[in-house]
N, C-alpha and C positions, 0 to 999 in steps of 0.2 A: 913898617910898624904893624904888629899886629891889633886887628880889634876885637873887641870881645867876642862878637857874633860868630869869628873864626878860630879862636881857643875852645877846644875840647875840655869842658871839665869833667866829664867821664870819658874812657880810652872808648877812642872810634872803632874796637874792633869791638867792642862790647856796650853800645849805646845805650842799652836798657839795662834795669839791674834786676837780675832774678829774684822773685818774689817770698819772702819770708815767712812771714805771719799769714797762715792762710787755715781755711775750712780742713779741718782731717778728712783725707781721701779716704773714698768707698771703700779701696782696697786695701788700710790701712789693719797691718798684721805684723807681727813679731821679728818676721822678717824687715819691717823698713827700720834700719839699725843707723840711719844717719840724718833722724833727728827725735823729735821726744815731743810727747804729748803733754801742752801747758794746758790744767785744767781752773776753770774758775781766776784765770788770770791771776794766779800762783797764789789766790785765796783758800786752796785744797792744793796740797801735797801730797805722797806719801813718803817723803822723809821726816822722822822726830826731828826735834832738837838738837840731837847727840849726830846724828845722822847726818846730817846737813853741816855738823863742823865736819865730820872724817869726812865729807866731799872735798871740803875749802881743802881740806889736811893735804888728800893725794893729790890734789892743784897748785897747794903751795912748795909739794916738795918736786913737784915736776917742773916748776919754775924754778926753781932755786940749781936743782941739776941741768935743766936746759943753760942759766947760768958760768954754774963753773965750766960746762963742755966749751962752748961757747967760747969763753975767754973775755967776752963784753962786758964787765957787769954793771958795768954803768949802761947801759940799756936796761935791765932788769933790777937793776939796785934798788929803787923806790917799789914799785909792782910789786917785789918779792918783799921787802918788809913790812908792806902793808898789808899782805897776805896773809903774812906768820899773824900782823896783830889782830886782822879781822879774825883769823881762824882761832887764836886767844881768845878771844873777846865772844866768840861762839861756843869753844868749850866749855867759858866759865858761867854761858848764862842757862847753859845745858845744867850743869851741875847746881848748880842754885838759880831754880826757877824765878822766886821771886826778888831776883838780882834790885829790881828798878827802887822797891824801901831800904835798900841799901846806899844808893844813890842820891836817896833823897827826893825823889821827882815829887813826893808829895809835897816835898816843903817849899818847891817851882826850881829846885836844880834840872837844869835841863841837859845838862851831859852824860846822855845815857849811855855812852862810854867809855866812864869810868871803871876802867878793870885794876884800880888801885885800889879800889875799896873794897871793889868784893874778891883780890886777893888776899886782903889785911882778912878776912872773913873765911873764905878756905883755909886761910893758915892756923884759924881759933879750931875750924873743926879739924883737924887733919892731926895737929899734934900733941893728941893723946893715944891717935892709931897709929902713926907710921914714926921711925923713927926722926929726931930733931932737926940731924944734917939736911934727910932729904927733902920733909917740909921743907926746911930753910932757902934749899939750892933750888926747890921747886919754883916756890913765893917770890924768891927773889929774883930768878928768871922774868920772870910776867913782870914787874914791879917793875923793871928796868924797859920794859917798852911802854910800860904806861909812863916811864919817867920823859923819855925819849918824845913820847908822843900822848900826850893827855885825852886827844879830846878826837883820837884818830881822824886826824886830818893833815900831819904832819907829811904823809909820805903820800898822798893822794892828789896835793894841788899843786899849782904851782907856787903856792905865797902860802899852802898849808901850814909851815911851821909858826908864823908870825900869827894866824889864826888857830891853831894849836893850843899855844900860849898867851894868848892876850886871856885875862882876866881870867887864868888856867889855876888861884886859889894858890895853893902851896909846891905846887909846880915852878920851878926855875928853870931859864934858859938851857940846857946843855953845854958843856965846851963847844963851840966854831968847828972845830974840828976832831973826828972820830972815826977811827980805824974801824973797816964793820969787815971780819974772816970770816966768807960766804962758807969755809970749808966748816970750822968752827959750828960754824950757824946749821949747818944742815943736818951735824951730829945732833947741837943741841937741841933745837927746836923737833926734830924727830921724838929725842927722847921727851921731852917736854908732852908732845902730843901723846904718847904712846900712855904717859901716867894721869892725863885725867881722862885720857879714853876710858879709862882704866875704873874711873870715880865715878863712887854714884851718885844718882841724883840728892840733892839734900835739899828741906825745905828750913828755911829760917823763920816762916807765920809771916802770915800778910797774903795777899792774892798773888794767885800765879801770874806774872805777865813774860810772854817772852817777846815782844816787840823792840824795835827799835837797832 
């Protein structure tokens, strides 16, 4: 039998673990391409808003094609559509800064997640400019993962959906069982990203917050 004192929990050929989080070296120049400078401990950026979703964007669609090549996608199944809804849920608070009085956080709603409401909200401003269909197919894109997943936690934990939905307001369960066409998804959600990259910022009055 073995005892613990003799079980390797890190492999014996690599005892120690190379050090991560460290002081920027002296010789730290344009040339060191294989890692990246965290400043203010990611209290300063230089990525906007907008920015920072088209990152999530080219990472969620590299997961979704890592995906189909693949052939697993249940290894990547949750990963990738919690990507699509973080990267949703980035663009749309890109475009309507003061997402959160849409939300209600003043009134102590605390699910600053809801991409239901401030799609019902894109869709008020949106169709008088673009034609009804594409509003429609756009809104109702997003509407269905927020249906899917309210409170984005559905595809992140492991008992996510149950806390998802528990006290998720006009949110209903989903059917048990759902076909999800990774091939499908990668057109849509492409084009999806591609049209509020595309939006500009709008203000609806009230303070800007983009946290959360």
């Amino acid at each position: 039998m073995t005892t613990h004192s003799e079980d390797a929990i890190i492999s014996r050929k690599r005892p120690w673990l190379p050090t991560v989080f460290m002081d920027p070296p002296d010789k730290l120049d344009e040339t060191w391409t294989h890692g990246f400078l965290l400043i203010g401990h990611g209290d300063w950026q230089p990525l906007s808003d907008g920015d920072l979703a088209s990152v999530y964007r080219d990472a969620t669609l590299r997961l979704i094609d890592a995906a189909l090549d693949s052939g697993d996608l249940w290894r990547s199944s949750f990963p990738a559509l919690f990507m699509c809804r973080h990267t949703l849920e980035l663009y749309l608070k890109s475009i309507i800064p003061n997402w959160r009085n849409l939300a209600g956080q003043s009134k102590g709603n605390k699910n600053g997640h809801d991409i239901g409401i401030i799609s019902a909200t894109l869709r008020d401003l949106l169709k008088s400019r673009y034609p009804d269909g594409q509003v429609e197919a756009l809104c109702s894109f997003i509407e269905e993962f927020d249906r899917l997943d309210p409170k984005a936690m559905a595809f992140r934990f492991a008992n996510g959906a149950r806390a998802s939905f528990s006290n998720s307001g006009p949110h209903s369960a989903p059917p048990v069982e759902i076909w999800v066409d990774f091939r499908n998804l990668r057109t849509s959600i492409a084009a999806v990203f591609d049209a509020l990259e595309r939006l500009p910022c709008a203000t609806i009055g009230g303070e800007h917050d983009h946290s959360d």
